[in-house]
N, C-alpha and C positions, 0 to 999 in steps of 0.2 A: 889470581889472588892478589899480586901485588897491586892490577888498578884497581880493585876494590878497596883495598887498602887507603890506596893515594882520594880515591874518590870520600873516604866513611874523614879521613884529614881534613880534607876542604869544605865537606859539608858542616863539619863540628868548626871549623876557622869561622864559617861563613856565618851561624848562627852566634857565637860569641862575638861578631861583629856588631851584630843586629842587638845585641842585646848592650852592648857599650854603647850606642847610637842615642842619640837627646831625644828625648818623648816627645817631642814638640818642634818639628823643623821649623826653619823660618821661612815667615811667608814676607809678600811686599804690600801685602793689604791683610788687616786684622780688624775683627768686631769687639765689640763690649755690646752686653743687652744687660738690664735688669734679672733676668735667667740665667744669668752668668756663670761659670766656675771657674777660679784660676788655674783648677787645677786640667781644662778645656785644653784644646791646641787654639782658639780663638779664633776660629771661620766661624762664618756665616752661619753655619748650621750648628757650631758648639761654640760656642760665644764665652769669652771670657768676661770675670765681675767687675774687673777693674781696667783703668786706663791705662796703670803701672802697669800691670803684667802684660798689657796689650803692646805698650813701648817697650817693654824688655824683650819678646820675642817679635817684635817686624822686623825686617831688613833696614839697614840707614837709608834713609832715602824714601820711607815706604808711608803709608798712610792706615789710623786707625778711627776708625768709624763706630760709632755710636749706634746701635740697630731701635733701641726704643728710648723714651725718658725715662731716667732714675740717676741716682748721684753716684758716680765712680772713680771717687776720691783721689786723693792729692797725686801731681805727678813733680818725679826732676825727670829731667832732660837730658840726657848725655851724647844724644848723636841725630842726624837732619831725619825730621819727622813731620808728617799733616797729624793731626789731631783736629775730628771735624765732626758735627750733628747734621745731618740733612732738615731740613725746613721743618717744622713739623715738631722735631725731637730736642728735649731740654736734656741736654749732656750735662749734670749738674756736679762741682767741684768744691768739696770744701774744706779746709785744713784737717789733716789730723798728725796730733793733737790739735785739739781747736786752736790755741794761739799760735800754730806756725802758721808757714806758709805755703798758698793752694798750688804755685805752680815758679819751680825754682830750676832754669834753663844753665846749665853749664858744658857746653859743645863744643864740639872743637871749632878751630879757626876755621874749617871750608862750611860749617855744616848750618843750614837754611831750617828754621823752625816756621810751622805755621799753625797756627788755633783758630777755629774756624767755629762758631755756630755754638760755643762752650757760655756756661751759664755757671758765675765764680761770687760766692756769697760767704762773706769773714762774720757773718751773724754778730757784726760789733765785738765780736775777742780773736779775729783769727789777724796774724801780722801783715801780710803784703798777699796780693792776690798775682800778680807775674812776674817774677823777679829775675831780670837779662841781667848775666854777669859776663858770658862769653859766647860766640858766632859770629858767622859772619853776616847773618839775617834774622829780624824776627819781623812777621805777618801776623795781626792779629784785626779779625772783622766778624762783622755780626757776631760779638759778644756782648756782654754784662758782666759788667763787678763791681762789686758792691758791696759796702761796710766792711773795711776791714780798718783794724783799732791800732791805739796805742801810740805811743811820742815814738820821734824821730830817732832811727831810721827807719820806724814801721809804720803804718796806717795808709800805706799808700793801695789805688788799686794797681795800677803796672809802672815798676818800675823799671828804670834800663843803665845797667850800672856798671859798662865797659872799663881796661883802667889801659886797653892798646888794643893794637889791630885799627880794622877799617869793620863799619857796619853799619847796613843799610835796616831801618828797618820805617815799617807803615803801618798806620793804625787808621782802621777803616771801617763807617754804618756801628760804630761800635759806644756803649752807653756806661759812662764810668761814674759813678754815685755814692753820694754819703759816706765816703772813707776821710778820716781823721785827719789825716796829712795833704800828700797830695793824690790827685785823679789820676793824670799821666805825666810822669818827670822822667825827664835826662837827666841824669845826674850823676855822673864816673866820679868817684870819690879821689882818685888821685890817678896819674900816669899817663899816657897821650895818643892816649885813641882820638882817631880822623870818624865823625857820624854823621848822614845824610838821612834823614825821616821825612816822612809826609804824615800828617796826621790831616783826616780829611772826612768830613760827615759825623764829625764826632759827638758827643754832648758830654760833657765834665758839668757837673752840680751838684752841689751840697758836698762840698769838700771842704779842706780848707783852704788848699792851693788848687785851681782848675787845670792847667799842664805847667807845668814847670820845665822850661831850659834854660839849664845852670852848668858851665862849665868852668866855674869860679876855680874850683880845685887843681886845672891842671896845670903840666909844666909844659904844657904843647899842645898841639894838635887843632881839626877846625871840625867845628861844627855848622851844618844847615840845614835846616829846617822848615816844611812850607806847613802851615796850619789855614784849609780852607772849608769854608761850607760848614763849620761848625759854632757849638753854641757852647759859651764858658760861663754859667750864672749862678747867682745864690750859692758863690762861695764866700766862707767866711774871714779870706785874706785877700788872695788876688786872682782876677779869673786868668789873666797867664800872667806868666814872669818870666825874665830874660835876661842872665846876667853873663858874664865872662871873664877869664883873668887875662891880662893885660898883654899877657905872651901867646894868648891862642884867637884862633880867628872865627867869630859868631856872625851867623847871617840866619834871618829869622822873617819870614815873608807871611804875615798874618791877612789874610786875605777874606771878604766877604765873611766877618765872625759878627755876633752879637756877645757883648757880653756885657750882661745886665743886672743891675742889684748884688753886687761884689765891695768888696770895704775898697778895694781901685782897682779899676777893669782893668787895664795892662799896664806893668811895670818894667822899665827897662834901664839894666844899670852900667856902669863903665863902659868898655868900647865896643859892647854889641852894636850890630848893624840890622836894623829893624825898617821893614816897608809894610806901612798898614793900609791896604785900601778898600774900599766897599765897604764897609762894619758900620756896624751903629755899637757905641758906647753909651751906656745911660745909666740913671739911678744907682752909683756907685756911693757911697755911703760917704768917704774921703774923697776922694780924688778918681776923675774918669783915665786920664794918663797921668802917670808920674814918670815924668822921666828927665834919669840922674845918666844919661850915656856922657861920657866927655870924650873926646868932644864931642858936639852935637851929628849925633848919628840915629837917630829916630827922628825916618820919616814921612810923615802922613802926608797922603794928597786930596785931592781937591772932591773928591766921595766918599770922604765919612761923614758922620754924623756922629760927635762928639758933644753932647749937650744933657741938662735935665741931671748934671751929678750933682752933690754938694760942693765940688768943685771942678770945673771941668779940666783945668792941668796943671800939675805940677813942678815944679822944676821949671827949665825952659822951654820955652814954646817946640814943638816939633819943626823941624825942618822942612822948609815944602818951598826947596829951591827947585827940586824934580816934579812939581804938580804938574797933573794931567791936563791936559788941554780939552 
């Protein structure tokens, strides 16, 4: 009598466990489909409707996949995640409310984000389309974004807006368009983060700024940056920009770019340290280079082609004590 006893306890223990237990364990891979339910455990075969809910139940570290095309609305970001479409699938992202923002990253200091194959459209009122404020990576390829509105600090498509720490991030195969501000900007508003990026196979157009690295604001830190294989044009300010305050250290390697039919194809201001090689500069509206570095630290070598602007440079001539042989 008594182990029956002991036995009818543990089974009643055992069941109110189960029943205190989260509907939805965590997995390390999660779907979204158009079929979707959030209210899903989000595998393959029950598929959640949103991206959100897909990042609120993975594991850190874990990756959510997109199973068909449909739009599965705005995400933040709180801990290291893949968020990715396979070829084929338009994983489509777009503010809600329409004027925020579609994808707003705030991670801890170890955690690694990547966006892979996502398709981010601000229909001309949504504010910023990827907005880095903390990690220590963000990876962003084979995207689109595009049109997103409104005066400074909005209309950008990704912006990346550390204010400490160290962060690597790359942007790559990826098509940034018609947003109001800028395409792709560094731009830490204050504080003294250390940032290493590669931006590489890109296309920035019809913006008003093409990428922007500005680390004007802070009280420290260094930035570098390599920008290759890519095209900055038919913007309506500058297809890149590169500026720095006086106390932090900018190096900016713009390599094999076009950038074409811009009001001035690159600009580059105080003691950034700028090497432009391989590019062709043209048809800029003002000026092909303006460049205000002091001292003279923008410098071009001996394979560009800077020509065909209404003015081909600004400022003083570029340095080309390092031209190639």
């Amino acid at each position: 009598m008594r182990n029956r006893l002991l036995f009818a306890l543990l089974a009643a223990a055992f069941a109110c466990s189960l029943s205190a237990a989260p509907a939805h364990a965590q997995r390390s891979r999660v779907f979204v489909a158009s079929y979707g339910n959030d209210s899903n455990p989000c595998t393959f075969g029950s598929p959640c409707k949103t991206f959100q809910q897909a990042v609120n139940v993975v594991l850190a570290g874990g990756e959510v996949t997109a199973i068909d095309s449909a739009g599965f609305g705005p995400i933040n970001i709180t801990k290291s995640v893949t968020i990715t479409s396979p070829d084929g699938v338009e994983a489509g992202i777009v503010p809600n409310p329409p004027t925020a923002d579609a994808i707003v990253i705030n991670a801890g200091a170890p955690d690694a984000i990547v966006l892979r194959g996502l398709t981010l459209n601000g229909s001309g009122v949504g504010a910023n389309g990827i907005v880095f404020n903390t990690g220590a990576s963000l990876t962003v390829t084979n995207c689109v974004v595009q049109n997103f509105a409104g005066t400074s600090p909005n209309g950008n498509g990704i912006l990346i807006q550390p204010t400490s720490g160290i962060l690597f991030f790359t942007i790559t195969n990826t098509t940034v368009l018609n947003n109001a501000l800028d395409g792709i900007s560094y731009l830490p508003p204050s504080g003294t983060p250390t940032a290493y990026g590669v931006i590489d196979h890109v296309v920035t157009n019809g913006n008003a700024y093409g990428v922007v690295i500005d680390s004007s604001s802070l009280g420290a830190g260094t930035t570098v940056v390599t920008v290759s294989d890519s095209v900055a044009s038919e913007n309506s300010n500058q297809g890149i920009h590169v500026d720095n305050a006086s106390n932090t250290t900018m190096k900016v390697s713009i390599d094999n770019v076009s950038a074409s039919t811009n009001t001035v194809g690159i600009e580059a201001s105080h003691t950034s340290n700028v090497l432009l090689g391989r590019s062709v500069i043209t048809g800029s509206f003002d000026w092909g280079i303006s460049n205000n570095t002091s001292p003279n630290t923008f410098y071009s070598y001996g394979d560009n082609r800077i020509n065909l602007n209404a003015i081909d440079i600004n400022g003083s001539a570029p340095n080309t004590t390092f031209k190639t042989q």
